[in-house]
N, CA, C and O atoms as a GROMACS GRO file, in nm:
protein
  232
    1UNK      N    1  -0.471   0.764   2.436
    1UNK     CA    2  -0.407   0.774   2.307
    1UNK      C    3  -0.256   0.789   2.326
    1UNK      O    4  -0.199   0.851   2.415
    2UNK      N    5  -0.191   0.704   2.205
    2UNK     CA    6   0.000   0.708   2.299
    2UNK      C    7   0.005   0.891   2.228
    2UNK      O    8  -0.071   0.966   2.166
    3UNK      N    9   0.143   0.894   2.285
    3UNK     CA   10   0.208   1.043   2.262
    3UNK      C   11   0.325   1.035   2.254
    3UNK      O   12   0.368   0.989   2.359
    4UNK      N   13   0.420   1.060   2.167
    4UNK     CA   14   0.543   1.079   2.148
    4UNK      C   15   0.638   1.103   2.319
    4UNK      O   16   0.580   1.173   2.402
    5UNK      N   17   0.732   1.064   2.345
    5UNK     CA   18   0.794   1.081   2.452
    5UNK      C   19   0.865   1.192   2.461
    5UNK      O   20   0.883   1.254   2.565
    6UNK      N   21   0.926   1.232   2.308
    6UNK     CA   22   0.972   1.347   2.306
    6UNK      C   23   0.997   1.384   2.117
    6UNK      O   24   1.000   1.311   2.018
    7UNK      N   25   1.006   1.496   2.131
    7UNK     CA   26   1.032   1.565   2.058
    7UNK      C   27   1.104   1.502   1.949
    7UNK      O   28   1.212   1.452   1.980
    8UNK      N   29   1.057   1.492   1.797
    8UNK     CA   30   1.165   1.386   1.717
    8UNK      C   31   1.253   1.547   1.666
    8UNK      O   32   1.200   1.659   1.669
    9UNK      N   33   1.381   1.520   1.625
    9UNK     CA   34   1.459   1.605   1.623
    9UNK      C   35   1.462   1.636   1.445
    9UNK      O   36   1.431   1.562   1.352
   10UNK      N   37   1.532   1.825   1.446
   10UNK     CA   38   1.546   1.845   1.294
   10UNK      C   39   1.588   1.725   1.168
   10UNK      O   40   1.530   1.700   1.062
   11UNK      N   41   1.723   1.659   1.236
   11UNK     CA   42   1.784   1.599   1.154
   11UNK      C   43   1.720   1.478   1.108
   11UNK      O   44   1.718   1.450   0.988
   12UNK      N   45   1.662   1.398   1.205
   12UNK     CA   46   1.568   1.231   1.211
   12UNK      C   47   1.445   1.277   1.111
   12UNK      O   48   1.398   1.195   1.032
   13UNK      N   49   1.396   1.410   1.118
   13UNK     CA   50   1.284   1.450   1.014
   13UNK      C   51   1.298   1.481   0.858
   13UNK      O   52   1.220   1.466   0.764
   14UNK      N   53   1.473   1.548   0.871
   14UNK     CA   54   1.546   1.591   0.679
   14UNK      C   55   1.558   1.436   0.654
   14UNK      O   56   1.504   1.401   0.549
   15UNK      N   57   1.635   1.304   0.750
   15UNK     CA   58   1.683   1.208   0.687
   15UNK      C   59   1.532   1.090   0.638
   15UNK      O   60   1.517   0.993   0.564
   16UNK      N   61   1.467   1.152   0.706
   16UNK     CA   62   1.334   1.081   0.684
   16UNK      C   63   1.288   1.115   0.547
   16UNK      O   64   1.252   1.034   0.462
   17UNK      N   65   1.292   1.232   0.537
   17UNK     CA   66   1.196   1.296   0.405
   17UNK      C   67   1.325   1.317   0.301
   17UNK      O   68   1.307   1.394   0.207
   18UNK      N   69   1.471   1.245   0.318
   18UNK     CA   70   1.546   1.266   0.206
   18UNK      C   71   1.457   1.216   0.092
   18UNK      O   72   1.465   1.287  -0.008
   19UNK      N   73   1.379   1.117   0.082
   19UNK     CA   74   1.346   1.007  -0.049
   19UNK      C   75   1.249   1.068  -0.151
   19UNK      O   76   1.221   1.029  -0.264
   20UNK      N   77   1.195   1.200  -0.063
   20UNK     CA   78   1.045   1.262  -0.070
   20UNK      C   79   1.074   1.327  -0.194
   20UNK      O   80   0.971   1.347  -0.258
   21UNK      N   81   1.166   1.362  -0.246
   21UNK     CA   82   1.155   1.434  -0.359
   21UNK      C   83   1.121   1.371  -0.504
   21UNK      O   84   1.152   1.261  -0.550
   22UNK      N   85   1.048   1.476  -0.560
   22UNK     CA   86   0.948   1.491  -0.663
   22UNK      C   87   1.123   1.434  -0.798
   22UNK      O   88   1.225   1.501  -0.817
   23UNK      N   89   1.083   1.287  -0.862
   23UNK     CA   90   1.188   1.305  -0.994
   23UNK      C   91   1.096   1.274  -1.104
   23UNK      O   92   0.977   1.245  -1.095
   24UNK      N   93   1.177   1.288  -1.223
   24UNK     CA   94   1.103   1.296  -1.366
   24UNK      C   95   1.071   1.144  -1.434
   24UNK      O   96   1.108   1.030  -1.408
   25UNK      N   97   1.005   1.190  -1.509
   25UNK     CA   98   0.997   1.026  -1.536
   25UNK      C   99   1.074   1.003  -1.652
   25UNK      O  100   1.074   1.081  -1.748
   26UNK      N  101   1.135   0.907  -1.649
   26UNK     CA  102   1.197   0.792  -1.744
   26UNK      C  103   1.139   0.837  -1.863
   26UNK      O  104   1.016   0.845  -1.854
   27UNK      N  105   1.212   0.888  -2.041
   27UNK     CA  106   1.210   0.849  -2.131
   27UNK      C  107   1.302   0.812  -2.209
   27UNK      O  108   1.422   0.821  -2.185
   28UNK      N  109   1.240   0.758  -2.331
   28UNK     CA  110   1.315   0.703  -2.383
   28UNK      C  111   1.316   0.777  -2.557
   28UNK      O  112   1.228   0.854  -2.595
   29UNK      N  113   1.419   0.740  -2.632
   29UNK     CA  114   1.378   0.784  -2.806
   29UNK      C  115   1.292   0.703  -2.864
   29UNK      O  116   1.276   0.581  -2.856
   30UNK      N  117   1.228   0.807  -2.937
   30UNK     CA  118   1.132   0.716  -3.067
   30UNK      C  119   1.198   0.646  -3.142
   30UNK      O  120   1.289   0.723  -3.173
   31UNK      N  121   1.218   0.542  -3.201
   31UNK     CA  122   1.293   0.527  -3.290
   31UNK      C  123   1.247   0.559  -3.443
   31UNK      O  124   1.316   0.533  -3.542
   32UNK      N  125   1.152   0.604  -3.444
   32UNK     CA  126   1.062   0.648  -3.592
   32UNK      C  127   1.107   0.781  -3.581
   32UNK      O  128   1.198   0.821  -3.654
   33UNK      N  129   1.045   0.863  -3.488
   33UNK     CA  130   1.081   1.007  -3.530
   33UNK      C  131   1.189   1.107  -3.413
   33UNK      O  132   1.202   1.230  -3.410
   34UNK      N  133   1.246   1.018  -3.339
   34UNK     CA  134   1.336   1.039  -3.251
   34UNK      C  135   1.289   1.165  -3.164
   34UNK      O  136   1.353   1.268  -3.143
   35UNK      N  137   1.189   1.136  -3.128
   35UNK     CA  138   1.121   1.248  -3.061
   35UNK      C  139   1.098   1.177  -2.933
   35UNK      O  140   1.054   1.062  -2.939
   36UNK      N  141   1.126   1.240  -2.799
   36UNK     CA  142   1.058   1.179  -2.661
   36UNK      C  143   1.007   1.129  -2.619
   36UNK      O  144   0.930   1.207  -2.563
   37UNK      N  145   0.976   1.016  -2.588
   37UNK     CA  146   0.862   0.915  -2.521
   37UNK      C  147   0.904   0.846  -2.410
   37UNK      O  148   1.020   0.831  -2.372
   38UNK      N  149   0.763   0.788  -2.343
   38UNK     CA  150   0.754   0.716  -2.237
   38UNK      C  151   0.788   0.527  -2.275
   38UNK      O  152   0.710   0.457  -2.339
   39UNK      N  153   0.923   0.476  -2.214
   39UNK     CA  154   0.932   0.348  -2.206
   39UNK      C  155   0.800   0.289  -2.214
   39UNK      O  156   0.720   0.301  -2.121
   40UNK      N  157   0.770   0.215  -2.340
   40UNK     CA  158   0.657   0.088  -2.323
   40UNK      C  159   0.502   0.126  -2.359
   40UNK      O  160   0.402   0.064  -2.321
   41UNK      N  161   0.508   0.237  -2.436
   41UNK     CA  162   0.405   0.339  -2.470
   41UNK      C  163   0.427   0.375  -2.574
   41UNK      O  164   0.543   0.375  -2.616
   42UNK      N  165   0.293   0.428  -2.667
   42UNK     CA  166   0.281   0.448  -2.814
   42UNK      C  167   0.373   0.577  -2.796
   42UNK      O  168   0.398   0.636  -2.691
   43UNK      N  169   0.421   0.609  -2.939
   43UNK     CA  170   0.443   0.760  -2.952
   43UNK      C  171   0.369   0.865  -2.960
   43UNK      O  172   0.304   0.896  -3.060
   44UNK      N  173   0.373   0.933  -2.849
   44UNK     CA  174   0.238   1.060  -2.894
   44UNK      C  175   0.253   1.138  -3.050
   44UNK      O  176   0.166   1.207  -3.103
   45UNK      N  177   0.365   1.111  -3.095
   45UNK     CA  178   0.424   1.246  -3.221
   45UNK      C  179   0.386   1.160  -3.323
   45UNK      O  180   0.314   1.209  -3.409
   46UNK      N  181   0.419   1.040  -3.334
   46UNK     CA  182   0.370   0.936  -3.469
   46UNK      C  183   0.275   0.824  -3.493
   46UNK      O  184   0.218   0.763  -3.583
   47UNK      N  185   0.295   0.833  -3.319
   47UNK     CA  186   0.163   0.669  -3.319
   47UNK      C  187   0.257   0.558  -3.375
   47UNK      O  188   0.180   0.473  -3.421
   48UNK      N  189   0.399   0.513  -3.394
   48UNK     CA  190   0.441   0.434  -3.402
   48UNK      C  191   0.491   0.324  -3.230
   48UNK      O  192   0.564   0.383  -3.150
   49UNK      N  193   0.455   0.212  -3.203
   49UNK     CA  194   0.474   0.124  -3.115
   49UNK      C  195   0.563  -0.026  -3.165
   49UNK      O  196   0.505  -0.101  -3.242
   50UNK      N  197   0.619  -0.040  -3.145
   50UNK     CA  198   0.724  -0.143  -3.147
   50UNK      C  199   0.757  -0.168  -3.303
   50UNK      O  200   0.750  -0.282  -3.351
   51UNK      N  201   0.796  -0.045  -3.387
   51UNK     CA  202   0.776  -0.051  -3.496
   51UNK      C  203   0.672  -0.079  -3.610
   51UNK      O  204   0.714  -0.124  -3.717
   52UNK      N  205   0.513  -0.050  -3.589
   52UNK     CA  206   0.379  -0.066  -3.645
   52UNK      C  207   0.335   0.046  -3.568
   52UNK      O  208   0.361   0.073  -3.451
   53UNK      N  209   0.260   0.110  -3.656
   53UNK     CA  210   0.182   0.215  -3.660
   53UNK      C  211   0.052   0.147  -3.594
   53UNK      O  212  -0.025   0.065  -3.644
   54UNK      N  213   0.053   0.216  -3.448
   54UNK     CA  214  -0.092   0.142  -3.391
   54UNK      C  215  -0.184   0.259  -3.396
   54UNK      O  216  -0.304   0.252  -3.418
   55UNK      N  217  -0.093   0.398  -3.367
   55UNK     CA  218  -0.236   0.493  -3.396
   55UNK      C  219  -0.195   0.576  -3.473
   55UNK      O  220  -0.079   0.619  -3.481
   56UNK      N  221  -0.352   0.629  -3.583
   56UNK     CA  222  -0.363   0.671  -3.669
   56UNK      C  223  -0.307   0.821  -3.637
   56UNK      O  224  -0.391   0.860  -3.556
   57UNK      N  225  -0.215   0.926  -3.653
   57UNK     CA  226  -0.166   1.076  -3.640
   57UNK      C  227  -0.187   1.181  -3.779
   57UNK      O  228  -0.178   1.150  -3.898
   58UNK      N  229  -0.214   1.293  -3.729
   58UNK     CA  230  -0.215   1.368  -3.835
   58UNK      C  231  -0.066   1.448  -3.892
   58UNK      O  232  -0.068   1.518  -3.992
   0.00000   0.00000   0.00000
């Protein structure tokens, strides 16, 4: 089985795992009720989608 030749060092391991971090996802405004949403997805708050009400909300 191979084996490392040596030791990979602190720095070669931080610049490796710079990318690793956890980011938020992308939203965007409602334009109906200007409330938070996900790019390309119904509104959870109104159920409005590209201007038509696709789902029914209370």
């Amino acid at each position: 089985m191979p084996v490392p030749k040596r030791k990979t060092g602190r720095a070669v391991v931080r610049m490796r795992r710079a990318h690793d971090a956890l980011v938020n996802p992308a939203q965007s405004e409602c334009p109906q009720c200007h409330q938070p949403k996900l790019p390309h997805h119904v509104c959870p708050s109104c159920g409005y989608y590209k201007g038509k009400e696709v789902v029914e909300t209370d």
